[in-house]
NUMI-858773 format. One line per 3 residues: number of its first residue (from 1); their letters; for each residue x, y, z of C-alpha. Coordinates in nm, 2 decimals, padded with zeros to 4 digits. Each point is the difference from the previous one (the first is absolute). Layout:
REM NUMI-858773
NUM	a	X:Y:Z ~ ...
END
This chain:
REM NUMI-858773
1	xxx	-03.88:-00.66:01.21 ~ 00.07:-00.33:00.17 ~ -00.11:-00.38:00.02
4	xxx	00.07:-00.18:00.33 ~ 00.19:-00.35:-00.05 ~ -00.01:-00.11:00.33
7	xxx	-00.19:00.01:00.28 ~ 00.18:-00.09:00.39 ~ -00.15:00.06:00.29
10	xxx	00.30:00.23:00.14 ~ 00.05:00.14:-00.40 ~ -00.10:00.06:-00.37
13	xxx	00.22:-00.07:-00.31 ~ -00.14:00.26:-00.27 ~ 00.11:00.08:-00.33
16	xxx	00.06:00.40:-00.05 ~ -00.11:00.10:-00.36 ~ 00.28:00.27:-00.13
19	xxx	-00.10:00.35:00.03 ~ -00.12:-00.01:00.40 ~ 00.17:00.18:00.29
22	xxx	00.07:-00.15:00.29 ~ 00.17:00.25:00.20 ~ -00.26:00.22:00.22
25	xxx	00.08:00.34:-00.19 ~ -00.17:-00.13:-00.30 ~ -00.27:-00.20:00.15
28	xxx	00.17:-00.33:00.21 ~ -00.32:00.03:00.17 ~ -00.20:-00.05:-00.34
31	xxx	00.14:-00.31:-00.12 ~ 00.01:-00.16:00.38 ~ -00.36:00.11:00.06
34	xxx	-00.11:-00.15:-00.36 ~ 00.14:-00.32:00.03 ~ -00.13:00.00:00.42
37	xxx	-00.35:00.02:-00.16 ~ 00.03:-00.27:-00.20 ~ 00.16:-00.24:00.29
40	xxx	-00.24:00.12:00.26 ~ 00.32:00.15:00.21 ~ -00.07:00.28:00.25
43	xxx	00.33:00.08:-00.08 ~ 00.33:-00.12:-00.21 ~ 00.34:00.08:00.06
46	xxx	00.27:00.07:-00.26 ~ 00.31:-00.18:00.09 ~ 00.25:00.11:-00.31
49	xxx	-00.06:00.20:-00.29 ~ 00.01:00.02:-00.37 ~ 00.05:00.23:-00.24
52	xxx	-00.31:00.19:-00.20 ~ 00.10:-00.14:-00.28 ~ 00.10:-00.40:00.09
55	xxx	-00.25:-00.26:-00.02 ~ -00.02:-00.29:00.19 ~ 00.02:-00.18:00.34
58	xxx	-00.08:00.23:00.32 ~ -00.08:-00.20:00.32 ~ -00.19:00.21:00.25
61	xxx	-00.07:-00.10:00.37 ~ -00.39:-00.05:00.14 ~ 00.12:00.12:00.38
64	xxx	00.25:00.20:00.14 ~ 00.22:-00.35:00.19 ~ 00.02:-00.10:-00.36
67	xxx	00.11:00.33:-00.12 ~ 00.26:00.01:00.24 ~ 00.13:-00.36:-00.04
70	xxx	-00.01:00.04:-00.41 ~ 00.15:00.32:00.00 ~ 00.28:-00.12:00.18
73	xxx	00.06:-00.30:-00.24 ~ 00.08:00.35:-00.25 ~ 00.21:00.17:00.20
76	xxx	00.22:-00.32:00.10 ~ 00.02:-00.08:-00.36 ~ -00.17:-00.32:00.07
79	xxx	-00.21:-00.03:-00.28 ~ 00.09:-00.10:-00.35 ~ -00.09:00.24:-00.25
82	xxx	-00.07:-00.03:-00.39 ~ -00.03:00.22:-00.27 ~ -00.06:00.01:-00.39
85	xxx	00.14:00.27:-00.18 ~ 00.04:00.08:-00.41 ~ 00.26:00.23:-00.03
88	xxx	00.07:00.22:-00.34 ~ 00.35:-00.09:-00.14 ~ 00.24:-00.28:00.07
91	xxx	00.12:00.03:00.29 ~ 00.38:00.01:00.12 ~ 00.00:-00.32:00.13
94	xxx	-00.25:-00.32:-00.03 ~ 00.00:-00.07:00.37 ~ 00.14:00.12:00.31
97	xxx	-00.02:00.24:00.30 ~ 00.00:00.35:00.01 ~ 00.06:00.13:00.35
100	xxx	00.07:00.39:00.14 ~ -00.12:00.31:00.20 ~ -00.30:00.14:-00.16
103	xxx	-00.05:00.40:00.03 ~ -00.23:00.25:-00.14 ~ 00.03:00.11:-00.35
106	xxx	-00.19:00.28:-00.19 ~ -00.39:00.01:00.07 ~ -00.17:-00.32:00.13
109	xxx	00.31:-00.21:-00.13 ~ 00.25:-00.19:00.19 ~ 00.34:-00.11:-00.12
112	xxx	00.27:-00.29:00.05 ~ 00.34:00.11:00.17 ~ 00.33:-00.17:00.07
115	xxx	00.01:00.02:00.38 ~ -00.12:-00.29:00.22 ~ -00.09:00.14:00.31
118	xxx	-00.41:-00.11:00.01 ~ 00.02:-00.17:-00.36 ~ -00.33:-00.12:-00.17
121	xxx	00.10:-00.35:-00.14 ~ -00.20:-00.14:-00.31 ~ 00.10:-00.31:-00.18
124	xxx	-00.16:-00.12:-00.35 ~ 00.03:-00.23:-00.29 ~ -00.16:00.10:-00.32
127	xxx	-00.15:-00.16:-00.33 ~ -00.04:00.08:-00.34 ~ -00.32:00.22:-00.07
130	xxx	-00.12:00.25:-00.39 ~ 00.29:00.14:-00.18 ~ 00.14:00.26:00.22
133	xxx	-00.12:-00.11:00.34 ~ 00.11:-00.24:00.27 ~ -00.26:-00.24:00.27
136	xxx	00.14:00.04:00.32 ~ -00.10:-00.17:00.32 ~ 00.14:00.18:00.27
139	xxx	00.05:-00.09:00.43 ~ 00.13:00.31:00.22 ~ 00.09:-00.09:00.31
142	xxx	-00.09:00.36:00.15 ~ -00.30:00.24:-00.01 ~ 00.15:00.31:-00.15
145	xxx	-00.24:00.25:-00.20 ~ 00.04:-00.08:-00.37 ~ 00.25:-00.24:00.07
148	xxx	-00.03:-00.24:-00.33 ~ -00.11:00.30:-00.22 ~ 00.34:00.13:00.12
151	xxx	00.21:-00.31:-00.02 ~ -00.11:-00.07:-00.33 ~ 00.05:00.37:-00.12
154	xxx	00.35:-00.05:00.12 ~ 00.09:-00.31:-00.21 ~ -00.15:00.19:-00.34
157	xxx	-00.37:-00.17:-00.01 ~ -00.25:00.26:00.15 ~ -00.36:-00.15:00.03
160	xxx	-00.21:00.03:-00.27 ~ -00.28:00.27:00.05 ~ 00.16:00.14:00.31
163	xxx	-00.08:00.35:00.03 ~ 00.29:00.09:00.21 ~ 00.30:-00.21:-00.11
166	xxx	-00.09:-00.07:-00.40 ~ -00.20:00.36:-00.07 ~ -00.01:-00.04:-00.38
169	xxx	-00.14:-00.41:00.03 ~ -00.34:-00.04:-00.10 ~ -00.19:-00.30:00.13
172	xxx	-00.35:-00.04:00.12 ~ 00.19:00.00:00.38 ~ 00.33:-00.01:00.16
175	xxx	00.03:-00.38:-00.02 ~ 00.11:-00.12:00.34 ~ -00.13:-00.25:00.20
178	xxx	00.00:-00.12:00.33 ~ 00.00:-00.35:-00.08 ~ 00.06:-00.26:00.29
181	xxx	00.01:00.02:00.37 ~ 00.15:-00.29:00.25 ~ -00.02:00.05:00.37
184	xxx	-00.06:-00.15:00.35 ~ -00.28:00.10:00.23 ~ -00.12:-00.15:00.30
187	xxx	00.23:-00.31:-00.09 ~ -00.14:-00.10:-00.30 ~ 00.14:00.07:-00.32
190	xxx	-00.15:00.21:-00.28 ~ 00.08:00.04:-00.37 ~ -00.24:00.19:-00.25
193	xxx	00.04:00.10:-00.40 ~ -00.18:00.25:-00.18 ~ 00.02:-00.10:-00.38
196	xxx	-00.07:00.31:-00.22 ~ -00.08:-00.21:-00.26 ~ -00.34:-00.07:00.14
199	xxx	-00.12:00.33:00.04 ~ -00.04:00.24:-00.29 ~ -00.04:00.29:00.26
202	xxx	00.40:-00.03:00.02 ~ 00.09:00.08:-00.33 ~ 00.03:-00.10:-00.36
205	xxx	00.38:-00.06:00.01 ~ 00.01:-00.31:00.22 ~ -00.20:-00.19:-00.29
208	xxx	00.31:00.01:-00.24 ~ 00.07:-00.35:-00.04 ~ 00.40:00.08:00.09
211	xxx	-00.13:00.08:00.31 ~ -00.26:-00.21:00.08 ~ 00.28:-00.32:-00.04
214	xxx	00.23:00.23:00.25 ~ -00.28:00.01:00.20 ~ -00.10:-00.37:-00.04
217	xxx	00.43:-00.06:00.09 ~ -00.01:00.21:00.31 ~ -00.33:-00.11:00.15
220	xxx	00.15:-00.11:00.35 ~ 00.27:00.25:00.03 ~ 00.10:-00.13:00.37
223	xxx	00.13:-00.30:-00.24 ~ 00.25:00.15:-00.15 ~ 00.35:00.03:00.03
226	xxx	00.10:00.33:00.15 ~ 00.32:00.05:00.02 ~ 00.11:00.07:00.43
229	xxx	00.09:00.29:00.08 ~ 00.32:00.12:00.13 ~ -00.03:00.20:00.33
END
C-alpha cells in the first residue's frame, strides 16, 4: 500500500503504491490511518492528493500547524512538482507546455479546452521509450484533477494503462508517477525523489532499459532547463 521514505518531525514522505484511494469516499481515512500505525501518529494530515491510480511521492503532515503551513506551499504554487509518465503513441510534440481551462467531460473524465480563464498549466520534455510509446517526465504548475492525464491526452500520448483516458491499453497499471518534490518549510529547503526503479510494487514497465536511462537522465529534474514561462 505504501513505504514511508522520510520521516520529519512536522511530516512524512511516503511512497503511494498504484491502486490506493486517497480521497475520503473510497477510504482517505484507510491509507492515512495505515501509514499512522506504522509512524506511531495519533493522527496524519493529507496535504494534496493523488490520483488512485499514480504511484509515488505523497508528503503528509504529523500536526495540524504543519498541515496548514504545507498546504499552503500547494495552493501558492510554491512547491516544485515532478512527474514520470509513459504515454501510448508519439506524441505531437517532444516537449513543451500545454496550458487551458479544463471542464467535465463524459463520466469521471475531464477534458482540455481553449479558454484561459483558470488554465491548468503542465510543461514536459519527453524521451524515447518500446516501439509505440513515449517516457515523459512531466511538472504542472497547478493542481487540477487529471491534469497530466489530460494534457497528455491532448497532445496524442494517453497514459498507458489508464482506465479513463487510454480504455483499450493494457498494462499491469496506469503508469504515472509522482516522481520528485522540491519545497520550503520552516526555512529550510527540501527536495525528495521516488525512483520506481527500486520498487517492484510500481510496475514492470519502469524496468525497460529505454526507460530506466530516461530515468537515470532525469534524476534531478529541478536541474533541468525548463523553458520560463510567458505570463
Amino acid at each position: 500500500m505504501f513505504d514511508i521514505l522520510y520521516t520529519h518531525n512536522d511530516f512524512l514522505i511516503i511512497n503511494k503504491h498504484p491502486g490506493v484511494s486517497v480521497h475520503k469516499d473510497t477510504g482517505e481515512t484507510m491509507l492515512l490511518a495505515e501509514v499512522a500505525k506504522e509512524s506511531g501518529d495519533k493522527q496524519l494530515y493529507l496535504v494534496h492528493r493523488l490520483d488512485k491510480m499514480t504511484s509515488g511521492i505523497l508528503l503528509l503532515a504529523r500536526n495540524a500547524q504543519a498541515a496548514s503551513e504545507l498546504s499552503k506551499a500547494f495552493a501558492d504554487r510554491a512547491v516544485e512538482k515532478f512527474y514520470l509518465a509513459i504515454g501510448s503513441k508519439k506524441p505531437k510534440k517532444k516537449q513543451g507546455l500545454v496550458m487551458g481551462d479544463m471542464e467535465r467531460s463524459r463520466r469521471s473524465a475531464w477534458k482540455l479546452i481553449n479558454s484561459q480563464l483558470n488554465p491548468a498549466v503542465t510543461q514536459f520534455f519527453s524521451a524515447s521509450a518500446s516501439p509505440g510509446e513515449r517516457f515523459f517526465l512531466c511538472k504542472p504548475h497547478t493542481g487540477k484533477t487529471h491534469q497530466i492525464r489530460v494534457a497528455l491526452k491532448s497532445v496524442g500520448s494517453a497514459i498507458v494503462g489508464d482506465p479513463i483516458y487510454n480504455a483499450g491499453s493494457e498494462a499491469d497499471r496506469g503508469y504515472l508517477h509522482a516522481f520528485a518534490l522540491k519545497f520550503s518549510y520552516q526555512h529550510e529547503q527540501y527536495q525528495f525523489v521516488c525512483d520506481p526503479r527500486e520498487f517492484t510494487s510500481l510496475g514492470e514497465k519502469w524496468q525497460e532499459q529505454e526507460i530506466q536511462q530516461g530515468i537515470q537522465a532525469w534524476l534531478h529534474p529541478w536541474q533541468l532547463a525548463w523553458p520560463t514561462i510567458k505570463k
